[in-house]
N, C-alpha and C positions, 0 to 999 in steps of 0.2 A: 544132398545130405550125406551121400555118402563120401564124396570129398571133404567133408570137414570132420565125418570119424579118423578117415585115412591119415589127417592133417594132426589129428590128436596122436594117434600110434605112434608117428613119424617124429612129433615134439616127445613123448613121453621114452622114446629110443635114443633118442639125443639128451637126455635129461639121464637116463642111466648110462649113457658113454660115456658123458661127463662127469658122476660120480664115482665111476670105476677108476678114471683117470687121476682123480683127484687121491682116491685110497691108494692106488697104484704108486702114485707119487710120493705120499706119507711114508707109507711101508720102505720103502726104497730109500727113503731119505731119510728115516728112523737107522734101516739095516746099515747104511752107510754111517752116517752118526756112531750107532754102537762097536761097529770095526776100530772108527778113525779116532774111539776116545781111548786114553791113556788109561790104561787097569792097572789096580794095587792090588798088591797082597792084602789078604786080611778076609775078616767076615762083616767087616762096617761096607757101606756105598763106598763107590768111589767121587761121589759129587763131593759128599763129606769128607771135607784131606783132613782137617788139622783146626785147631781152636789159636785163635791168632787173639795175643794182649798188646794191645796199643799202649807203647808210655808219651806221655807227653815232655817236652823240655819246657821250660819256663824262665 
């Protein structure tokens, strides 16, 4: 019995390594993103650039 508590602890250790990994990874890849994107002036986002009118020719 007691190898297969030992055997839970040992999955349930591994199961938040791999969560930490995963957040570790977001954050990291969120901090990187927000360095690597291009900032504007202004108080608008900067996802939101500019309102674009399509003309069509005919």
């Amino acid at each position: 019995m007691k190898g297969q508590v030992y055997g839970m602890e040992d999955g349930r250790k591994k199961i938040w390594i791999c969560l930490l990994t995963v957040v570790l990874a977001a954050v990291l890849i969120g901090v990187i993103y927000y360095y690597s994107a291009p900032q504007e002036q202004g108080n608008e986002g900067f996802l939101i650039r500019e309102q674009w009118e399509e003309t069509y020719v005919f």
